[in-house]
PASEBA-1860 file (N, C-alpha, C; in nm, 3 decimals):
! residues 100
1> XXXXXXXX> -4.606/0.596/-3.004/-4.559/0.462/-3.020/-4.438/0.436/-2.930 ~ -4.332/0.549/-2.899/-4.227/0.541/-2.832/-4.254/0.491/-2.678 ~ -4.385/0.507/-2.648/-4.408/0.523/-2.503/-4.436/0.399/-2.481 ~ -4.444/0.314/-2.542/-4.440/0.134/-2.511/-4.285/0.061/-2.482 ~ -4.246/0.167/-2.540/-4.088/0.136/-2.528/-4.004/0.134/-2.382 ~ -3.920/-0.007/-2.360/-3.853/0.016/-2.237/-3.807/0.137/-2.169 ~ -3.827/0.176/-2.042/-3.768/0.272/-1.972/-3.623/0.335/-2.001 ~ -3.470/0.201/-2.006/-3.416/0.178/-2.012/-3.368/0.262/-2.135
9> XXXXXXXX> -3.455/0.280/-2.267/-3.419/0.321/-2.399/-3.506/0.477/-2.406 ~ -3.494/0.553/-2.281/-3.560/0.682/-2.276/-3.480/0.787/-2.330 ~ -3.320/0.715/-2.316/-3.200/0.848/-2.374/-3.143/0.790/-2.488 ~ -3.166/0.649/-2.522/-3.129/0.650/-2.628/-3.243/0.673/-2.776 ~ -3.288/0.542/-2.788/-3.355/0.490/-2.912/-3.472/0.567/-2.940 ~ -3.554/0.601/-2.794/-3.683/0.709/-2.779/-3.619/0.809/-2.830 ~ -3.518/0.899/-2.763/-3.505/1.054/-2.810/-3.495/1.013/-2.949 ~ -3.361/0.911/-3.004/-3.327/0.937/-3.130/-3.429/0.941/-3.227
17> XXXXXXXX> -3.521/0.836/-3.264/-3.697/0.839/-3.284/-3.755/0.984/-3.323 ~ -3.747/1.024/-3.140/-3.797/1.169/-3.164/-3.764/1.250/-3.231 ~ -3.667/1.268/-3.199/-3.538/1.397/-3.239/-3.546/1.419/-3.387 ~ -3.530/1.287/-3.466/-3.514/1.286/-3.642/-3.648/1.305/-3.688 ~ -3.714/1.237/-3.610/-3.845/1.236/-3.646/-3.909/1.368/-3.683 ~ -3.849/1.426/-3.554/-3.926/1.571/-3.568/-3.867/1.726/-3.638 ~ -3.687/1.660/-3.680/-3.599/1.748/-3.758/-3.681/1.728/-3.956 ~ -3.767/1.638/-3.928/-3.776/1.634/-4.106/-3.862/1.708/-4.115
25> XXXXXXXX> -4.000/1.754/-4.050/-4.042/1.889/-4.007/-3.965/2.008/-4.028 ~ -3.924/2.007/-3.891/-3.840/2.143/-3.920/-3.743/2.198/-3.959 ~ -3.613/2.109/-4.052/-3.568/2.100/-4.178/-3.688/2.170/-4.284 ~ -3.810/2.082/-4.321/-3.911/2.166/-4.414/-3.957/2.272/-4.403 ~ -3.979/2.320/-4.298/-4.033/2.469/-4.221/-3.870/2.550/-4.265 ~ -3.811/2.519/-4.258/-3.666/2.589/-4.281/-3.646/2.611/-4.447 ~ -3.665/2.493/-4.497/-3.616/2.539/-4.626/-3.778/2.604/-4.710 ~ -3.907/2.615/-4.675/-4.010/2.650/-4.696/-3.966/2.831/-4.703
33> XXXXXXXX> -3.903/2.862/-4.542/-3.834/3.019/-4.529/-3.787/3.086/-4.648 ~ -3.666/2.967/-4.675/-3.574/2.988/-4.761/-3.555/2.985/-4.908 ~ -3.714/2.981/-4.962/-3.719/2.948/-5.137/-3.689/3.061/-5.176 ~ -3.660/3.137/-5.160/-3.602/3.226/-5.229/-3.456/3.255/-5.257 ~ -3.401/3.141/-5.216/-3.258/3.132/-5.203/-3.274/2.948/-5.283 ~ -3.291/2.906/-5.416/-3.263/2.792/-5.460/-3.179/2.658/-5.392 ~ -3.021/2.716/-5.377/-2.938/2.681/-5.323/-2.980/2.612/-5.187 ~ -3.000/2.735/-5.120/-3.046/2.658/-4.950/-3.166/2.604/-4.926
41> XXXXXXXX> -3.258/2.659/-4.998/-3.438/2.557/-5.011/-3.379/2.441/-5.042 ~ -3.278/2.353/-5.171/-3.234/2.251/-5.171/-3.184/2.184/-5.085 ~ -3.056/2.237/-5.050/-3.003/2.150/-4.950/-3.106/2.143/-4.801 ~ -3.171/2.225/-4.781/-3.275/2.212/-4.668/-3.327/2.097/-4.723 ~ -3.414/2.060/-4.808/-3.502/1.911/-4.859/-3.388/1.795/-4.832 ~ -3.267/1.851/-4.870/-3.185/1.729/-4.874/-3.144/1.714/-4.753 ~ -3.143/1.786/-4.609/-3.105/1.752/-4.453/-3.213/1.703/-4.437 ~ -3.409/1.727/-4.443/-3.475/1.687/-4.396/-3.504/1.536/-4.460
49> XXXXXXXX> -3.452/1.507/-4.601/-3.398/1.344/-4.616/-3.357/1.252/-4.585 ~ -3.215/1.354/-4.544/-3.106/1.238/-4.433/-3.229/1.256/-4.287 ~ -3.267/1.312/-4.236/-3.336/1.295/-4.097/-3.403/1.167/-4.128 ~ -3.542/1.192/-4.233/-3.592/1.092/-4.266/-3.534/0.922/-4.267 ~ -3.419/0.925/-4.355/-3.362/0.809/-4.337/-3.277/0.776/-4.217 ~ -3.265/0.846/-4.131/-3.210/0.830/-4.010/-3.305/0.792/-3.945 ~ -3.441/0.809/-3.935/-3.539/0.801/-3.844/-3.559/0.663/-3.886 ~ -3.573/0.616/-3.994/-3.597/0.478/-4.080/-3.510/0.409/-4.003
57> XXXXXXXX> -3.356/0.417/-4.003/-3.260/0.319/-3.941/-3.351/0.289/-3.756 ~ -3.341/0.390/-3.687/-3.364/0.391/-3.543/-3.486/0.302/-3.577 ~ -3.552/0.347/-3.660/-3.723/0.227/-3.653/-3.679/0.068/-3.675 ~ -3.545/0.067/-3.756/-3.521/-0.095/-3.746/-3.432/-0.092/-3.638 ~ -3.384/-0.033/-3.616/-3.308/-0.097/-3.452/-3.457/-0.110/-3.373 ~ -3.547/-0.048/-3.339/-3.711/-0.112/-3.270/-3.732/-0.215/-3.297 ~ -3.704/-0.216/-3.440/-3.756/-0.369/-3.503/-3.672/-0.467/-3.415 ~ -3.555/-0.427/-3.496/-3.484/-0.559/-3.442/-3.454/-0.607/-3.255
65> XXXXXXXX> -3.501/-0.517/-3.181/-3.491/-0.529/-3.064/-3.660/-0.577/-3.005 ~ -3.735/-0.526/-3.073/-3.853/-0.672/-3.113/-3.943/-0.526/-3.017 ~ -3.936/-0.405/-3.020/-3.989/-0.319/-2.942/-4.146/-0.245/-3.058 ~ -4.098/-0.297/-3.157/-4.228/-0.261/-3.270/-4.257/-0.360/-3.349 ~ -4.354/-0.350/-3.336/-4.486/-0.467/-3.408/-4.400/-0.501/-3.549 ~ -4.395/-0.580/-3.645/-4.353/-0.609/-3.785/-4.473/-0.483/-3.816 ~ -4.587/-0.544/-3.822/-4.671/-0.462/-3.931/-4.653/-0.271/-3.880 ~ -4.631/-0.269/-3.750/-4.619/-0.128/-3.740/-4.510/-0.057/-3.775
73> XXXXXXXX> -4.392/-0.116/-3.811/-4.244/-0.125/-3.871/-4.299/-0.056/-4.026 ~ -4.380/-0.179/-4.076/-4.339/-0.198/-4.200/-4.463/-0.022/-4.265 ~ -4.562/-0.040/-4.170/-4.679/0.137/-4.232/-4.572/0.175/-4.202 ~ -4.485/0.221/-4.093/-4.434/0.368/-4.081/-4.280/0.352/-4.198 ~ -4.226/0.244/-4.196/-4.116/0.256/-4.339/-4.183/0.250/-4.452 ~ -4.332/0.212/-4.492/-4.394/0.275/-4.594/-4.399/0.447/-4.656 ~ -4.450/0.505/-4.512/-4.460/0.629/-4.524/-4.381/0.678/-4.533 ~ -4.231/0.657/-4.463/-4.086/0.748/-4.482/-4.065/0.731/-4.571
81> XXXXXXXX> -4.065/0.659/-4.637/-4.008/0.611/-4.818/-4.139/0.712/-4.919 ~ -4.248/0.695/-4.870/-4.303/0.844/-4.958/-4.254/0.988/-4.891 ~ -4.217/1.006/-4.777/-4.193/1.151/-4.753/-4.081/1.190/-4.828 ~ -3.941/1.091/-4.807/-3.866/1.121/-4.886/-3.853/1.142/-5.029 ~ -4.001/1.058/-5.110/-4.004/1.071/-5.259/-4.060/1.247/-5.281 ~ -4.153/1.250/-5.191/-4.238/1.387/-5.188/-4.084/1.470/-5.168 ~ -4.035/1.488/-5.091/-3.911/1.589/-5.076/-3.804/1.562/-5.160 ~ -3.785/1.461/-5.237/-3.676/1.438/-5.350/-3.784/1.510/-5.461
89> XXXXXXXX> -3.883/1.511/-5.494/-3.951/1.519/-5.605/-4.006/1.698/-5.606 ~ -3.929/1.744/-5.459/-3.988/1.885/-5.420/-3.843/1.956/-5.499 ~ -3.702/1.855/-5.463/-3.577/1.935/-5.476/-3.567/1.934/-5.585 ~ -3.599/1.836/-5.662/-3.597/1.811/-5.838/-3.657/1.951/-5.910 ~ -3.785/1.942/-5.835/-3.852/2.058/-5.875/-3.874/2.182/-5.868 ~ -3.748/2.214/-5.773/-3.740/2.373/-5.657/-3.796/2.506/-5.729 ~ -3.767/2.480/-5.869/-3.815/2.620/-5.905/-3.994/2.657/-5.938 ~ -4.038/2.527/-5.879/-4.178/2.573/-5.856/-4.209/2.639/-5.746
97> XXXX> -4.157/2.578/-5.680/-4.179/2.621/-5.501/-4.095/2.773/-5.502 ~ -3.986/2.845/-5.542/-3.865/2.904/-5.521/-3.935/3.022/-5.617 ~ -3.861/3.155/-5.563/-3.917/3.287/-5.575/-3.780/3.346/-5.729 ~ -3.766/3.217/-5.798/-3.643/3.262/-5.912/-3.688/3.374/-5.989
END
């Protein structure tokens, strides 16, 4: 989707996009390592959150710079708002996932 995007916004708004986009991943791959440690499997769910909602903000700066569709705005802040429930509802629950 980034690649429709002005040239101009290749170091900013594109990387940032990318970058968060692709830390809520590997934030999860990280704290997935780490269930055996409660403590850090948590706060891992809770960095790959903030990514999430960081990635959400950069998608309305698209918006508002008129670089993404409304309706393509509004699926992909659909879906971040479940990833983050899925990973709030993972940290709530750590000692399923976690080697206690």
């Amino acid at each position: 989707m980034t690649k429709t995007f002005p040239v101009e916004e290749r170091y900013s708004l594109i990387d940032q996009i990318r970058r968060y986009s692709r830390s809520v991943c590997s934030n999860l791959a990280e704290a997935w390592r780490k269930r055996k440690y409660v403590a850090v499997f948590k706060n891992k769910l809770t960095d790959a959150m903030q990514e999430a909602s960081e990635t959400q903000s950069w998608l309305e700066f698209a918006l508002a710079c008129k670089y993404l569709d409304e309706n393509v705005f509004q699926k992909l802040d659909v879906e971040y708002e479940e990833i983050v429930m899925m990973l709030n509802s993972m940290e709530r629950n750590s000692k399923k996932f976690c080697f206690v």
